[in-house]
C-alpha positions as CSV (number, residue, x, y, z in Angstrom):
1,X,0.0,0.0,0.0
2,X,0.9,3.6,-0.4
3,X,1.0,8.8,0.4
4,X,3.3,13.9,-0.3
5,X,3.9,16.8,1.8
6,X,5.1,18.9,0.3
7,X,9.0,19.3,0.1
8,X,12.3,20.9,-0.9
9,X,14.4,18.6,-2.8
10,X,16.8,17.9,-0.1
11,X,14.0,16.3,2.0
12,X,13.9,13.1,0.5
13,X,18.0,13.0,0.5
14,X,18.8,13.5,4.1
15,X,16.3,10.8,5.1
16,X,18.1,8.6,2.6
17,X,21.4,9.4,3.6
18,X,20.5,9.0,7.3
19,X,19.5,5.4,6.4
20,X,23.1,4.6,4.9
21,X,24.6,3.2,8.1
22,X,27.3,1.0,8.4
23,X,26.1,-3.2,8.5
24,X,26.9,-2.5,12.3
25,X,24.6,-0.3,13.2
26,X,21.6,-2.0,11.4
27,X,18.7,-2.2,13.5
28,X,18.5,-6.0,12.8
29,X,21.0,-6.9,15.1
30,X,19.2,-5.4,18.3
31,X,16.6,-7.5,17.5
32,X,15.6,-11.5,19.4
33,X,18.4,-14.0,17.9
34,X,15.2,-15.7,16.9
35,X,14.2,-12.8,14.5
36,X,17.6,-12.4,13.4
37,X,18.4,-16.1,12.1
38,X,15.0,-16.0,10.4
39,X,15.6,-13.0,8.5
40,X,18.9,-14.1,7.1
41,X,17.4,-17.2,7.0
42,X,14.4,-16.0,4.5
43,X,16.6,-13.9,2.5
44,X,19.1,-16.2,1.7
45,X,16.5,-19.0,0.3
46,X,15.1,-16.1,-1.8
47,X,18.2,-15.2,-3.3
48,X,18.9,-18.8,-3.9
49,X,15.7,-19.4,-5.3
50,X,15.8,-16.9,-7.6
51,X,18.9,-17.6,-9.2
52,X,17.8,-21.1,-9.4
53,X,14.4,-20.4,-11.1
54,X,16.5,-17.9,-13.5
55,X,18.9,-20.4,-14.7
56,X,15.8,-23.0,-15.1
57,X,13.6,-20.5,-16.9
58,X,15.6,-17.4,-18.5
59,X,13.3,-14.1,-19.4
60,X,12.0,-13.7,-22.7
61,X,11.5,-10.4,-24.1
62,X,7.6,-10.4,-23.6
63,X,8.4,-11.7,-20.1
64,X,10.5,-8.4,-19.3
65,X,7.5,-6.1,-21.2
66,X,5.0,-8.0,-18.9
67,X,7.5,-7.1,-16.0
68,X,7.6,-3.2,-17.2
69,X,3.9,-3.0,-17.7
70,X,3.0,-5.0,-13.8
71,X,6.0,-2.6,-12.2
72,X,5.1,0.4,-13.9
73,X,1.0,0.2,-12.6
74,X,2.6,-0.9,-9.2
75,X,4.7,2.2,-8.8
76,X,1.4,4.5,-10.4
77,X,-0.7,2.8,-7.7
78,X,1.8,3.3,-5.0
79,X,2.1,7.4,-6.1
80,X,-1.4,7.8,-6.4
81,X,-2.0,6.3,-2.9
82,X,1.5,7.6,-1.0
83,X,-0.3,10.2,1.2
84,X,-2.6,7.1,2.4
85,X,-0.2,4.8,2.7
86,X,1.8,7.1,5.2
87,X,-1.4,7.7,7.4
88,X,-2.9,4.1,7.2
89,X,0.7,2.9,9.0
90,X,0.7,5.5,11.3
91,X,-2.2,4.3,12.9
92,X,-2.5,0.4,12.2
93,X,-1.9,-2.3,14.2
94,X,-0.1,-5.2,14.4
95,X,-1.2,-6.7,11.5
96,X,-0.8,-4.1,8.3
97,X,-1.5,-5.6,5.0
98,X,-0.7,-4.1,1.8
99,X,-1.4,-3.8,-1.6
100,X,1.3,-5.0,-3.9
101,X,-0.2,-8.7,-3.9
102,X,-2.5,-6.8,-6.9
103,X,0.6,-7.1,-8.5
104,X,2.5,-10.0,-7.3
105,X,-0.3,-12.0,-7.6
106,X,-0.6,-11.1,-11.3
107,X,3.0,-11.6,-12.0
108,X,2.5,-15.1,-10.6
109,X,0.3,-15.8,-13.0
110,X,2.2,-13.9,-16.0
111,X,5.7,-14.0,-15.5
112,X,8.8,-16.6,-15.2
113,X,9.3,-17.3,-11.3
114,X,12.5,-15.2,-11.3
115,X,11.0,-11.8,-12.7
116,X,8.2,-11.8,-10.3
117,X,11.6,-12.0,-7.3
118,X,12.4,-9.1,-9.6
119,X,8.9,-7.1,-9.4
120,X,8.2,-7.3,-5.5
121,X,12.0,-5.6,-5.2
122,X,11.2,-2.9,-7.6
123,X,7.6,-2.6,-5.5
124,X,8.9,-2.9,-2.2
125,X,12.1,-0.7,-3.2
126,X,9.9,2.2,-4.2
127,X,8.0,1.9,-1.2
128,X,10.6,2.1,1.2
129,X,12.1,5.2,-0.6
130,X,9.0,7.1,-1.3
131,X,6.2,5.8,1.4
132,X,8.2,4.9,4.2
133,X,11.4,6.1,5.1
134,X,9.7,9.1,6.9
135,X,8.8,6.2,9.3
136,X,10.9,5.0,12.1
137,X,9.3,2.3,13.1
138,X,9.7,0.8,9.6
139,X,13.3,-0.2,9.8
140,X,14.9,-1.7,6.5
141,X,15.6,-4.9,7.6
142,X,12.0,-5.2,7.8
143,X,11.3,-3.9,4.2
144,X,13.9,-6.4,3.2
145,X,12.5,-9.4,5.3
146,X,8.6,-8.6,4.2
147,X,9.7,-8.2,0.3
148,X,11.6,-12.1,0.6
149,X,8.6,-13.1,2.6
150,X,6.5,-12.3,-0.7
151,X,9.2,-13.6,-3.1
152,X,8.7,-17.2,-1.3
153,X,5.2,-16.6,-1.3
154,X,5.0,-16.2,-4.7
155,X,7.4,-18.7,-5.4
156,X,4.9,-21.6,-3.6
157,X,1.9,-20.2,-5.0
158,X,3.7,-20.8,-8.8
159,X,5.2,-24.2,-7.8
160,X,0.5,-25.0,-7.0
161,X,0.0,-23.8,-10.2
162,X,2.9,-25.5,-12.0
163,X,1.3,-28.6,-10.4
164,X,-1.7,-28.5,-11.0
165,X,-0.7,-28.5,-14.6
166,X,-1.8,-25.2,-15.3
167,X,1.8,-22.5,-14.6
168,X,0.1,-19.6,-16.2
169,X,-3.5,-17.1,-17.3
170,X,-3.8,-18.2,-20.5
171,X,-3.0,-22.0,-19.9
172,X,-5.7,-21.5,-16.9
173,X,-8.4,-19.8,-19.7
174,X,-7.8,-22.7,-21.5
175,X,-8.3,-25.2,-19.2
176,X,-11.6,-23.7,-18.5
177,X,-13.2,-24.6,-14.6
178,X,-9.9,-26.6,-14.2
179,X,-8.0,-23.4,-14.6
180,X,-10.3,-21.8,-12.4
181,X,-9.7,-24.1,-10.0
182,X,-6.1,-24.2,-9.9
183,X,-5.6,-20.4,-9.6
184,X,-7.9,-20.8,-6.3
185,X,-5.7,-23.5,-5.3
186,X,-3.0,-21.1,-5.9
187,X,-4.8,-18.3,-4.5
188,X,-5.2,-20.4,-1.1
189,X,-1.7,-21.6,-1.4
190,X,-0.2,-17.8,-1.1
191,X,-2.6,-16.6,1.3
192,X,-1.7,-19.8,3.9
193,X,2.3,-19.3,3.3
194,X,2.2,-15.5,3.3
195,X,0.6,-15.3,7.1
196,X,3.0,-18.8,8.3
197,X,6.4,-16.7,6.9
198,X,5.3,-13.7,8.8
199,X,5.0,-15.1,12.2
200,X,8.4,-16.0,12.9
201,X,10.0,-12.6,11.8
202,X,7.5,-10.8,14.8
203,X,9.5,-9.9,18.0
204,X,6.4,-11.3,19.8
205,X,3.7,-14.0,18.7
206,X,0.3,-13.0,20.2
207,X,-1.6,-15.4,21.6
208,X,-4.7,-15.2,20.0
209,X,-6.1,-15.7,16.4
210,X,-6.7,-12.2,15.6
211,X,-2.9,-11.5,17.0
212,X,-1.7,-14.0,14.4
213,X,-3.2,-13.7,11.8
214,X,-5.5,-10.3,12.0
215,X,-9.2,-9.4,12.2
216,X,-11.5,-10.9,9.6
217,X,-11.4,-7.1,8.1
218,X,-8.0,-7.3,7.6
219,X,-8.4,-10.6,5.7
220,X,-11.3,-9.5,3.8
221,X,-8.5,-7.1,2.7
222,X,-6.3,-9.3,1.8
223,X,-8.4,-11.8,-0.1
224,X,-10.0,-8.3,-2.2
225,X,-6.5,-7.7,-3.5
226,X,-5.9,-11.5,-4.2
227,X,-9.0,-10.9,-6.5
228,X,-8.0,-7.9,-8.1
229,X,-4.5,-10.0,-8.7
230,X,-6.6,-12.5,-10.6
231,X,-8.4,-9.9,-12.6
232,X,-5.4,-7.8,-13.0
233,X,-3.5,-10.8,-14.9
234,X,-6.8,-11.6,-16.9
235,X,-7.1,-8.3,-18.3
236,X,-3.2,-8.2,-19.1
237,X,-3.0,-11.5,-20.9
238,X,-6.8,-10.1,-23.3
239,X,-7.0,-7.0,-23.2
240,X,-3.7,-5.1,-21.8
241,X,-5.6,-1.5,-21.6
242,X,-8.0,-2.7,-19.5
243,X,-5.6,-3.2,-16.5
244,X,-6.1,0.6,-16.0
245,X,-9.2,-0.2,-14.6
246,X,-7.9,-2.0,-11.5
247,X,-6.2,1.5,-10.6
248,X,-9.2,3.1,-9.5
249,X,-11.2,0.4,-7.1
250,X,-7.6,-0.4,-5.7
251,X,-7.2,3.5,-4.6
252,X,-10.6,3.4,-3.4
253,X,-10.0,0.5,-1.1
254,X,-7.3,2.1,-0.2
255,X,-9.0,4.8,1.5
256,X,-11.9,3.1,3.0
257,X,-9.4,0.6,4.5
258,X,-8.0,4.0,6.0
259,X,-11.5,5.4,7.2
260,X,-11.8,1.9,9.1
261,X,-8.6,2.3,10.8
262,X,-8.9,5.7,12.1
263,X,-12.5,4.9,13.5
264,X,-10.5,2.0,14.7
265,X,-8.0,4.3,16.7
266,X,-10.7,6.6,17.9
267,X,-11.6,3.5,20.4
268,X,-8.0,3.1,21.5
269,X,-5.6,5.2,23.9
270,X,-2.7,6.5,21.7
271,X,-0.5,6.2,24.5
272,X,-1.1,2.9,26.6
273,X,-2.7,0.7,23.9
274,X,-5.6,-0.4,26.3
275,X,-9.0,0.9,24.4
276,X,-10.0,4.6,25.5
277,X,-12.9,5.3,27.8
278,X,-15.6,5.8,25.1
279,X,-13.9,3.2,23.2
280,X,-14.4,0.8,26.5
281,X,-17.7,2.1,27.3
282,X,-19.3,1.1,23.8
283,X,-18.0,-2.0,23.9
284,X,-19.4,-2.2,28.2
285,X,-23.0,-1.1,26.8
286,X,-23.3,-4.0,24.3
287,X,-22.1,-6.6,27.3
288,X,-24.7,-4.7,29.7
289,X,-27.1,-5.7,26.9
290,X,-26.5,-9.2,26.5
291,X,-26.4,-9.7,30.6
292,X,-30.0,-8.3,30.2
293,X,-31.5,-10.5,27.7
294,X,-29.4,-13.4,29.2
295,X,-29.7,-12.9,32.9
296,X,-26.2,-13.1,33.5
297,X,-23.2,-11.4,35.1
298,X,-20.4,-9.4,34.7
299,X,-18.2,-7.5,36.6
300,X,-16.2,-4.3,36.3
301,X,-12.7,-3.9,37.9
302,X,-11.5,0.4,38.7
303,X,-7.2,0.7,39.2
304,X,-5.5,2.9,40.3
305,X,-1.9,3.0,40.2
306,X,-0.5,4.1,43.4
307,X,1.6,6.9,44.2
308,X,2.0,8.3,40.3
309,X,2.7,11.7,40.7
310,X,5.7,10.8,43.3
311,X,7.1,9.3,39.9
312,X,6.4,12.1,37.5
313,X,7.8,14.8,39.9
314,X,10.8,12.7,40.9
315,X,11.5,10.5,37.6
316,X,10.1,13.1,34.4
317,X,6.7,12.4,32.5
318,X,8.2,10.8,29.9
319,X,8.9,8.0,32.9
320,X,5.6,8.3,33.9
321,X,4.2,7.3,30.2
322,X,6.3,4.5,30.4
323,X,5.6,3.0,33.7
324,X,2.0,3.8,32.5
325,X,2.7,1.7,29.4
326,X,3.7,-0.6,31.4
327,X,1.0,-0.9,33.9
328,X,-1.4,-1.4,30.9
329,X,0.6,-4.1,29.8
330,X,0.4,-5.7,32.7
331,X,-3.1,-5.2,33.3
332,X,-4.1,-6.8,30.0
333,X,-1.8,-10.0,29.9
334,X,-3.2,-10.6,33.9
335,X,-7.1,-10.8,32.3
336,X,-8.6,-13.0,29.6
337,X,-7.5,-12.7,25.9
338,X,-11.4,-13.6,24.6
339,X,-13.3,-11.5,26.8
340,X,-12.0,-9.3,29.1
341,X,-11.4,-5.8,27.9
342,X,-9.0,-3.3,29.3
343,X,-9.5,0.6,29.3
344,X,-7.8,4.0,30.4
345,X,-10.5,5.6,32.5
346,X,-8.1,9.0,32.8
347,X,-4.9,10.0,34.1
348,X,-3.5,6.6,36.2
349,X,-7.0,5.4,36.3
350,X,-7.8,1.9,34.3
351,X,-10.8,0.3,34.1
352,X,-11.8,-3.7,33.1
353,X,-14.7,-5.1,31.9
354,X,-15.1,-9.0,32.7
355,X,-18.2,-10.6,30.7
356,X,-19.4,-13.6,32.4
357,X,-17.8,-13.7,35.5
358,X,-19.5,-14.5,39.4
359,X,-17.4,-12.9,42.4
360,X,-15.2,-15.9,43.3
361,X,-13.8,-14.7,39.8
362,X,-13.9,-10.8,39.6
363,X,-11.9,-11.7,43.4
364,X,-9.1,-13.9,41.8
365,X,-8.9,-11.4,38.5
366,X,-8.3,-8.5,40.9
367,X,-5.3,-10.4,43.5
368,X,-3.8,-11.4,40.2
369,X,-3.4,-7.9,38.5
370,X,-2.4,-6.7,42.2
371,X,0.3,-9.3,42.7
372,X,0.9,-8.6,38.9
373,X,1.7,-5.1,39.5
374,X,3.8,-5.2,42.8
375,X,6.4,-7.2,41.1
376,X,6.6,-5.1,37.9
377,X,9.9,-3.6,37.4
378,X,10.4,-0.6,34.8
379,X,13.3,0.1,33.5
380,X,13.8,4.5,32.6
381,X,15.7,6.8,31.8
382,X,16.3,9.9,34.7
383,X,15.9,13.3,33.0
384,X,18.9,15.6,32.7
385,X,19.6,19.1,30.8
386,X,21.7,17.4,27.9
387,X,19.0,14.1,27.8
388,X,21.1,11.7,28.5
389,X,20.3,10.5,32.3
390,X,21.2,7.5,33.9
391,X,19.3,4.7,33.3
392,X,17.4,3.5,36.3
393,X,14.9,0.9,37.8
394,X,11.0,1.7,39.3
395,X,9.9,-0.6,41.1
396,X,7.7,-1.7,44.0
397,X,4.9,-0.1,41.8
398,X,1.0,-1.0,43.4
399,X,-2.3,-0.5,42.7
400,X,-5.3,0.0,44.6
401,X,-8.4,-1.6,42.7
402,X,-12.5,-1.4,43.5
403,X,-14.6,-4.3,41.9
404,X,-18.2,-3.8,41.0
405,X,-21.0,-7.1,39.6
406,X,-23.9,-6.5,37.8
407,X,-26.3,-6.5,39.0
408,X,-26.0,-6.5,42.7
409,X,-23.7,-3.5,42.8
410,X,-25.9,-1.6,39.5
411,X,-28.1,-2.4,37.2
412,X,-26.4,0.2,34.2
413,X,-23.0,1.1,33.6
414,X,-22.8,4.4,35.3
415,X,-23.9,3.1,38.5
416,X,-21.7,0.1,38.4
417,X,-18.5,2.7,37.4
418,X,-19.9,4.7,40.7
419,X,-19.9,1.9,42.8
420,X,-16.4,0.7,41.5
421,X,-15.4,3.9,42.0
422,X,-16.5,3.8,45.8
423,X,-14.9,0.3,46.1
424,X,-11.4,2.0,44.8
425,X,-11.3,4.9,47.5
426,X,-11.7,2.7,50.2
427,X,-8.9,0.8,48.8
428,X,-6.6,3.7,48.9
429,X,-8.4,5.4,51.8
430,X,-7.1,2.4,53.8
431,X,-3.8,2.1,53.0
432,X,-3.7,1.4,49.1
433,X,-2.1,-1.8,47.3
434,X,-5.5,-3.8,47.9
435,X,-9.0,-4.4,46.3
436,X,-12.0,-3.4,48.2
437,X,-15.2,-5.2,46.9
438,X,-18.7,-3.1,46.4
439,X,-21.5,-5.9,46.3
440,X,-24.6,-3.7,46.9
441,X,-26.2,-0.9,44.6
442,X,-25.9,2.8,46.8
């Protein structure tokens, strides 16, 4: 996928030139050993595997006009959407798809194996120079990685086809429903290796479904461009002029992709991660429903972290966000992945929802995020004039935490946040770093 402000010429150099570091200094090597050997790993098989398919099947002339025609659409596309591109990663999440598999997915069924190695560098090259260097948290290795990630992708998906008797479009027209089957086989086949060779490159591997593999949006997304491949190639291989007409549903996807994740964002806390209070309170009124028409319970959970402002005048703001950070973390990985949901409530206020829990539960939810909390250990780094302070450890960090069930403690949301918010007062009231339990409505 791909966005311009506007700039003096130089703008795009320094960026560039600040890039140009010495193999040293790449950002790989701070990375898990895990991470590390996999990247090198991945792009050494591609390498090898292109050179291999080269040798096996060398370009034709028509092969390298297919490539010029696929690349030069890519780079259009990737122009035309740059400005969205740049916004779209600044607020997605874990999993970001994009839009290049319109192309590689056409050159799979167009070109030799070895050209379409060729075509996702030239794609992924432009987009590191024009889309993303502005972007810190896109380093290059990852570029690299995620461009030999699609190389072998496309690579398996060609090897389906190739088996299934039918290695190209026009083969695939002629085999008629055959064909048709054998690019969905192949179609499947990229979409299954593309999200397994992305997992192992992630510093962390979430524990759920969604964290692996993304929301059924995002892989509505991905399966749309797949399509548009498909139809991409089929209109090369007839009528070349009508590939232009992939150009403008592609931008358009683009951008309501982009309206989706910035109504996304809206429901999360830009600085903890956790979902923001009307973000969390949406998602508490459709829980409150379902209670209703079910007659069961759920329970809410109001934290405070102890003693913040001690560690914002003594350790900097900037420390504070951190051992905020922190605490949210913490908070989330102590409830359920499925249900529970976790929200800032305000300042070093958090608040959890638990669906379809009875008080024996909300009772061991709340010790464990306690406990949780008193032995996190945050590591900072002290303020100074010149910014470069020590380095140094908080710990012995606590909460103080007030439960609330529906319904004996409130029948709506507003009264069970009230009487949560009563149960968290007398926690700190009476000496902080406990949970105080509000089982009747005021």
């Amino acid at each position: 996928m791909s966005m311009s402000v506007e700039h003096q010429p130089s703008a795009t150099v320094e960026p560039v030139r600040e890039s140009l570091v010495p193999p040293r200094r790449w950002a790989l090597w701070e990375q898990r050993p895990r991470v590390i050997a996999y990247c090198l790993t991945s792009e050494l098989v591609a390498l090898l595997a292109t050179i291999a398919w080269w040798r096996a099947h060398p370009p034709r002339a028509i092969d390298v006009a297919v490539l010029g025609a696929l690349a030069g659409l890519g780079l259009l596309q990737a122009e035309l959407g740059r400005r969205v591109e740049r916004v779209r990663r600044r607020v997605a999440g874990a999993a970001h798809i994009n839009m290049t598999s319109v192309w590689t997915v056409a050159g799979v069924l167009l070109l030799p194996p070895a050209l379409v190695g060729v075509l996702t560098a030239l794609l992924y090259a432009h987009l590191a120079v024009r889309s993303w260097y502005r972007l810190q948290r896109v380093p290059a290795f990852r570029t690299v990685n995620n461009a030999c990630v699609i190389v072998l992708t496309c690579y398996a998906a060609g090897l389906a086809l190739t088996a299934l008797g039918t290695p190209g479009i026009h083969s695939a027209v002629t085999a008629g429903w055959a064909g048709a089957g054998a690019v969905a086989v192949a179609l499947t086949v990229y979409f299954v290796v593309n999200a397994a060779l992305v997992l192992p490159a992630r510093q962390t591997i979430g524990r759920t479904l969604v964290d692996l593999a993304g929301g059924w949006t995002d892989n509505a997304l991905e399966f749309a461009t797949l399509c548009l491949g498909v139809l991409n190639a089929l209109a090369l291989a007839t009528l070349p002029g009508l590939a232009l007409l992939v150009l403008p549903p592609l931008l358009i996807l683009h951008r309501a992709v982009l309206v989706r994740q910035l109504e996304a964002a809206v429901n999360r806390d830009s600085k903890t991660g956790v979902f923001s209070l009307a973000g969390w309170h949406d998602l508490a009124e459709r829980v409150l429903a379902r209670a209703e028409r079910t007659c069961s319970s759920f329970g809410l959970l109001m934290i405070d972290l102890d003693h913040f402002k001690k560690i914002n005048d003594t350790a900097g703001h900037l420390a504070g966000d951190q051992v905020l950070t922190a605490t949210a973390n913490t908070i989330t990985n102590a409830v359920r992945d499925h249900n529970d949901a976790v929200g800032r409530f305000g300042g070093e206020e958090f608040v959890v929802l638990l669906p379809d829990v009875s008080a024996a539960d909300i009772d061991a939810v709340a010790e464990r995020i306690r406990h949780a909390v008193n032995t996190l250990v945050v590591e900072v780094d002290l303020p100074t004039p010149d910014g470069n302070g020590p380095t140094t450890l908080i710990n012995e960090l606590s909460v103080s935490i007030g439960t609330a069930m529906y319904p004996t403690a409130g029948t709506g949301i507003r009264r069970l946040l009230d009487a949560a918010d009563r149960a968290l007062y007398s926690a700190k009231n009476t000496g902080r770093n406990r949970v105080v339990h509000s089982t009747t409505a005021p």
